[in-house]
N, C-alpha and C positions, 0 to 999 in steps of 0.2 A: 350680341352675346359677349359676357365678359368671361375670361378664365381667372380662376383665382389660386392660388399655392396654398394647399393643405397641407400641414404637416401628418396627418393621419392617410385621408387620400388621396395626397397627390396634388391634382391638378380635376380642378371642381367647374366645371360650367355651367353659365349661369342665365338663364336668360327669360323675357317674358315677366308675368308678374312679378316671378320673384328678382329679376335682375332690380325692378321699378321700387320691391319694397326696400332691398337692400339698403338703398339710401334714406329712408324715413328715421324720423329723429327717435322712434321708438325702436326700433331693431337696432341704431347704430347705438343706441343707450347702455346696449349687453354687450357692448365692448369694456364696458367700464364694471359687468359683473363676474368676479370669480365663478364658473363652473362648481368649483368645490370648495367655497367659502372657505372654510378656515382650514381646512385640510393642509395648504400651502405652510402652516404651523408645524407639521409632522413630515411632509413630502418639500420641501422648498421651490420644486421644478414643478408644483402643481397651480402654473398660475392660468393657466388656462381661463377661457369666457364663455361665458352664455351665446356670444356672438360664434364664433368660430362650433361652440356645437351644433348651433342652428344649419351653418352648410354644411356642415355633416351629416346632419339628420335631412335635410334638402337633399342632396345629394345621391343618400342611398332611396331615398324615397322617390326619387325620379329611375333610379335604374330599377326597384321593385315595380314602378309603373308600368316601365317596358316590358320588361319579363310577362306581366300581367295583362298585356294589349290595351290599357287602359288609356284611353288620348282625350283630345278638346278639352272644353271646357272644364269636364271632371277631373280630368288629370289636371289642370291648372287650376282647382277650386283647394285639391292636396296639395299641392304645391306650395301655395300660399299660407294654408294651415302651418305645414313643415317648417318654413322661414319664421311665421309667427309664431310658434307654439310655446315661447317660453318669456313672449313680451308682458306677461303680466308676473314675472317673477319681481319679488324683492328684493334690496340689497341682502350681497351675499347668500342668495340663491334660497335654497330651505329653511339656511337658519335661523330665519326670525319668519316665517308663514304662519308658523303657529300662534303666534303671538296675534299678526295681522289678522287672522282670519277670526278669532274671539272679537276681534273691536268692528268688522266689516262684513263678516260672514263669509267672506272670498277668499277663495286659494286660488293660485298659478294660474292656473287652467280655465277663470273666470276671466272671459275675456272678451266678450260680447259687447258689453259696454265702448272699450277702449278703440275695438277695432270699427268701430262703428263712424268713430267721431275723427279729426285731424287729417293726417296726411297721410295715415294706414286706409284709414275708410274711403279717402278721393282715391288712393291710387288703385283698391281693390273694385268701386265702381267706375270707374276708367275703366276698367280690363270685364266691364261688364260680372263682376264678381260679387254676389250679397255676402255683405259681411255676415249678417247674422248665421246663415251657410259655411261659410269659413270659421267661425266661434264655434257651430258645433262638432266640426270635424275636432281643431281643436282639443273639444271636452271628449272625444272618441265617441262621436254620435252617429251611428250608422254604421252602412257596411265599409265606405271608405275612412269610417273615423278610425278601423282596429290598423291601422297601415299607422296615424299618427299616435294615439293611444290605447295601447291595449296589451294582450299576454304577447304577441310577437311584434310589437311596433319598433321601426326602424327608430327610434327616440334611444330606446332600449339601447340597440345593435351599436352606435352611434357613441353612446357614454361611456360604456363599460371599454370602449377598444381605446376610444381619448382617455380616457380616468386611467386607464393600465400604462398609454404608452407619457403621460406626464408625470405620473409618478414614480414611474419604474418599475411598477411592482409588474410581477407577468402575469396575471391569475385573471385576469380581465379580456384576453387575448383568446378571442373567439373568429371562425371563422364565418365573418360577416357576408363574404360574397358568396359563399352556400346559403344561407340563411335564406337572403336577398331572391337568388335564383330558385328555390325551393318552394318558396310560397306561392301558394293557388287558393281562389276561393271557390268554396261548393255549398253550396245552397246559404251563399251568402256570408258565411261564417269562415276569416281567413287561417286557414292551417298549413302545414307542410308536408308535402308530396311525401308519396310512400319510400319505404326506407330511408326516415330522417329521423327516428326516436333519438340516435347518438347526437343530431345535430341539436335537436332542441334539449338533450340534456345538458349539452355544452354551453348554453347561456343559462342553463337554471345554477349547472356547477361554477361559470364563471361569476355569475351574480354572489352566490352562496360564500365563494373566498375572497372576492373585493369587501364584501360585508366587514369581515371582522379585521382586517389587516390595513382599509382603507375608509368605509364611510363608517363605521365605529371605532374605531382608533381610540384608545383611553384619551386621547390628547386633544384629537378634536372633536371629541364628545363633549371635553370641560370647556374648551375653549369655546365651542360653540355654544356651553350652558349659559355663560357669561356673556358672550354678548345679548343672549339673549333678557337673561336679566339688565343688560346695559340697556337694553333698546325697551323694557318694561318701563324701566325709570325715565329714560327720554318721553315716554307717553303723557306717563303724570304730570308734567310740561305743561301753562297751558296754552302755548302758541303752537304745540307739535300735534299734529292729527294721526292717526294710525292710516289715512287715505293719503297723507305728505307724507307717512314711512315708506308706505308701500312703493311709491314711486319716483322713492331714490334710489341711487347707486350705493356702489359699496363705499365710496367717496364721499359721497353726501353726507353717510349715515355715522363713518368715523368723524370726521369734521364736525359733527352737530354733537356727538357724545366727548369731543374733547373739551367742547367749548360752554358744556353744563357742566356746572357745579357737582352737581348729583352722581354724573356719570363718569367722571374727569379722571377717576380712581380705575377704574376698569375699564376705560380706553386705552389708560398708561401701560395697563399691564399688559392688554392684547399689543400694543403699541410694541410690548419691549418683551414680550413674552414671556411676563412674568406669571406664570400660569396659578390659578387655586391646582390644591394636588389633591387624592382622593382619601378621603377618611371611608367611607364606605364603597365596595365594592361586591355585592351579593347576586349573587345566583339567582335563576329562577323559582329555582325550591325553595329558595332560603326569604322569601319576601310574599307576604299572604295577598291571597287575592285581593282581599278590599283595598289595598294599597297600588297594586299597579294600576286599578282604574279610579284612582283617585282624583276627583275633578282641578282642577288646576288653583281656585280660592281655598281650597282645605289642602292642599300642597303646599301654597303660600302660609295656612298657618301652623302647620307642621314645622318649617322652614323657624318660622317664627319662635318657635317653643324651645326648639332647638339650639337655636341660637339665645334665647333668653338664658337655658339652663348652662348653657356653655360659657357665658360672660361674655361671647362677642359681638359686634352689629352684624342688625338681624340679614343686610344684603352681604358678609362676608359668608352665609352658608345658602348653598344650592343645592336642592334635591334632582335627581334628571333619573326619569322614570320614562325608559325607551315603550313605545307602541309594543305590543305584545305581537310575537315573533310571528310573522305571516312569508310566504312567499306565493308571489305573484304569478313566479312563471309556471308553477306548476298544474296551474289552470289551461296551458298551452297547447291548442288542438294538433293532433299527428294523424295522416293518412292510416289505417296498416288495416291491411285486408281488406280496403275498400271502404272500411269502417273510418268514421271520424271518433277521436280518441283522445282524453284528456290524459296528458302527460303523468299525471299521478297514477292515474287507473294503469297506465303500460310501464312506468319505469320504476325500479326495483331503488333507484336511487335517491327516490322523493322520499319517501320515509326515513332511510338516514340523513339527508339531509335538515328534513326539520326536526328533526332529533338533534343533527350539531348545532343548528341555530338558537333551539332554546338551549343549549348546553353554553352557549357566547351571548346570549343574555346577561345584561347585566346592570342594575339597579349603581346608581350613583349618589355620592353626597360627597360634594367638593367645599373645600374653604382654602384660605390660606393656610403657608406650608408651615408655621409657626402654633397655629391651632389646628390643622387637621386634627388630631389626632383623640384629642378632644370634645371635638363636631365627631367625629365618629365613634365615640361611644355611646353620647345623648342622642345621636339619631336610631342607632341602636333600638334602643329601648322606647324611643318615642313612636319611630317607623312599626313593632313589633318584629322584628326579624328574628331570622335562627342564629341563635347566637352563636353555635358552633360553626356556621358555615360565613357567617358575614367580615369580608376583611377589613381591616381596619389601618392606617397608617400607625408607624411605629417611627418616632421622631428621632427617639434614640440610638434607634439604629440603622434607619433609612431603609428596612426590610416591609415586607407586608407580611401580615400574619394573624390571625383569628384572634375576636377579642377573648376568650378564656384564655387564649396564650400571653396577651397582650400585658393582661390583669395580672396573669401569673407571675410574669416578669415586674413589673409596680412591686407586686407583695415582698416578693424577693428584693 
C-alpha cells in the first residue's frame, strides 16, 4: 500500500490495481495536463492535473465502494476505471476534444482501444482485469459505470471541490463526504438516500456558479478559442495527425505550435497572454437559432466573410458558439417517499436555475484588441443578431456597449 498527500483529501491510500497503474507511462502522462487548461490565464493558482484528479476521483470512489458493500474483483474492476478514466484526454484537457473528435470520432471517454494495448492492458490482465470491462465502466456502462460516469459520479464530486479549492473561488465547495455516504443502489439505478433533495441540489448549485465565474470565464473562453484555432492550423500540417494531437501533453502541444510558422502568432500570445478581446458578446435571445447549431465548416466561413469585410486575416477573427445550455445534474436520482425521483421533477430550484444559465449564455467573436471593434460590427450583420442586445468593443473608450450605441457615438 502506498499513501499519497492530497491537497484536497488529505492523505490518499492506494493500493492493488490501482497502486500497479499508477505507475504506467499513461496515467503518469496527466501529470503534465492542466485539469483546467487555460483557466490558469484568469485564476493563476489553477495549475492543477489530470493526475492528481484521478486520485481524487479513486479515492472517493473506493470509500463510495465501502459505504456500498461492494468488494473483489468488481470493486477492483471500478477502481481501475477511476484511476483510468481520464487517460484518454488531450492536451490541455477539453479544449481542443472538439476539434480531435471531428478528425477521429473519439472523445475522452474513448478508451477501449488505449487500455487494451501497452503497460495499462499487461497490468490490468495481471490483476486478472478485461480491459475491455474497464473501458466500459469508463464510458459509464452499466450499473457500476454511474459511480465512474454519470448524474452522481464521484468524477463530478471530485472536480468541482479541486476547481473551487485551486482557484479560490468558494462556489464549488460541496459536501462530498455526504454525497459519498448517501449513495445507495435500488433496482440498479444509483441515487441518494432519503432526505438528500438539499444534498443533491448542492452539487447541481455548486456546478451552476463554477459555470459562469470559472469554466466560462470571458478570458478563458477566448483563450481557449485560440488555442483551439492554434491547434486547427497545427492539423493542416502535413506531418501532424489529429491521433499525434490527441496524445500529447500540454507541453507537446505548445512546443509544436511555437515551432510552426502558421501557429507561432498565437502561441506568443497565449505565451505572453496577449489575449484577442471580444467584439461580440450576445445573449441567448439575441443570436437566432440556425446560428447556434451552426456546423463548425459554415462557422469557419462565417469567420471568413467576416474577416474579409473587416480588412483583417481571416485566422485574426474567432467565432465561439458555446453548446446550448444543458444541465446534467438535474437528471440526478433522489430517494423521497420511497419513491425514486429525478431532481428536476422534486426541486423547485431546477427551473431557475436553467433560467440563469441561458441568461450566462453567451455567443462570442474575438479578434485583436486594435480591430475588435471592427470584427464586431461585420459579425453583427453577418452572424444576424439583435442588434440592440449584441455588445460590441468600444476602442475608444475601452467600455462595452450595444452596437446602436456604439454607431451613435461614430456619428457623433
Amino acid at each position: 500500500m502506498s499513501t499519497i498527500k492530497d491537497s484536497v483529501h488529505d492523505h490518499i491510500e492506494v493500493e492493488g490495481v490501482a497502486a500497479a497503474l499508477l505507475d504506467t507511462p499513461e496515467v503518469q502522462r496527466l501529470r503534465h495536463i492542466k485539469q483546467l487548461g487555460t483557466v490558469q490565464l484568469v485564476y493563476p493558482s489553477a495549475n492543477h492535473t489530470r493526475f492528481e484528479h484521478s486520485l481524487g476521483v479513486y479515492h472517493l470512489a473506493n470509500r463510495a465502494l465501502s459505504h456500498l458493500g461492494v468488494e473483489g474483483p468488481r470493486a477492483e474492476r471500478v477502481r481501475a476505471a477511476t484511476v483510468l478514466h481520464d487517460v484518454g484526454h488531450g492536451p490541455y484537457s477539453h479544449n481542443v476534444e472538439s476539434l480531435t473528435h471531428r478528425h477521429t470520432g473519439k472523445y475522452h471517454d474513448d478508451v477501449e482501444e488505449l487500455l487494451a494495448r501497452g503497460a495499462v492492458g499487461d497490468v490490468l490482465r495481471d490483476h486478472d482485469l478485461d480491459p475491455a470491462e474497464v473501458a466500459g465502466l469508463v464510458a459509464g456502462e452499466g450499473q457500476y459505470g454511474q459511480l465512474v460516469s454519470g448524474e452522481l459520479d464521484v468524477d463530478r464530486m471530485d472536480y468541482l471541490v479541486r476547481d473551487a479549492h485551486h482557484t479560490g473561488v468558494p462556489y464549488g465547495t460541496i459536501d462530498h463526504e455526504r454525497l459519498v455516504r448517501e449513495l445507495r443502489f435500488v433496482e440498479g439505478e444509483l441515487v441518494l438516500d432519503e432526505g438528500n433533495v438539499q444534498t443533491a441540489e448542492s452539487l447541481l448549485l455548486a456546478r451552476a456558479l463554477m459555470n459562469p465565474t470559472v469554466y466560462q470565464h470571458h478570458v478563458a473562453r477566448i483563450s481557449k478559442a485560440m488555442l483551439r484555432r492554434a491547434s486547427e492550423l497545427l492539423l493542416d500540417q502535413p506531418d501532424i495527425t489529429a491521433e499525434q494531437l490527441r496524445r500529447m501533453d500540454d507541453a507537446d502541444l505548445l512546443v509544436a505550435l511555437r515551432a510552426t510558422p502558421d501557429t507561432a502568432e498565437l502561441a506568443r500570445r497565449l505565451d505572453e497572454r496577449d489575449l484577442f478581446k471580444r467584439g461580440v458578446w450576445a445573449e441567448y435571445a439575441d443570436v437566432p437559432d440556425g446560428v447556434r447549431d451552426l456546423p463548425h465548416d459554415e462557422l469557419r466561413e462565417v469567420e471568413r466573410e467576416v474577416a474579409a469585410e473587416a480588412g483583417v486575416d481571416e485566422e485574426a477573427v474567432v467565432v465561439d458558439v458555446p453548446p446550448e445550455p444543458s444541465m446534467t445534474e438535474s437528471t440526478s436520482r433522489v430517494m423521497v417517499n420511497g419513491e425514486i425521483r429525478r431532481l428536476g421533477r422534486q426541486s423547485p430550484l431546477v427551473g431557475a436555475l436553467r433560467t440563469a444559465q441561458e441568461n450566462q449564455w453567451r455567443l462570442g467573436v474575438y479578434a485583436p484588441a486594435d480591430v475588435a471593434d471592427r470584427v464586431g460590427k461585420e459579425a453583427v450583420d453577418a452572424l444576424g443578431l439583435d442588434l440592440s442586445g449584441a455588445l460590441v468593443s468600444d476602442v475608444r473608450t475601452g467600455m462595452r456597449t450595444t452596437l446602436d450605441e456604439f454607431e451613435t457615438g461614430v456619428r457623433e
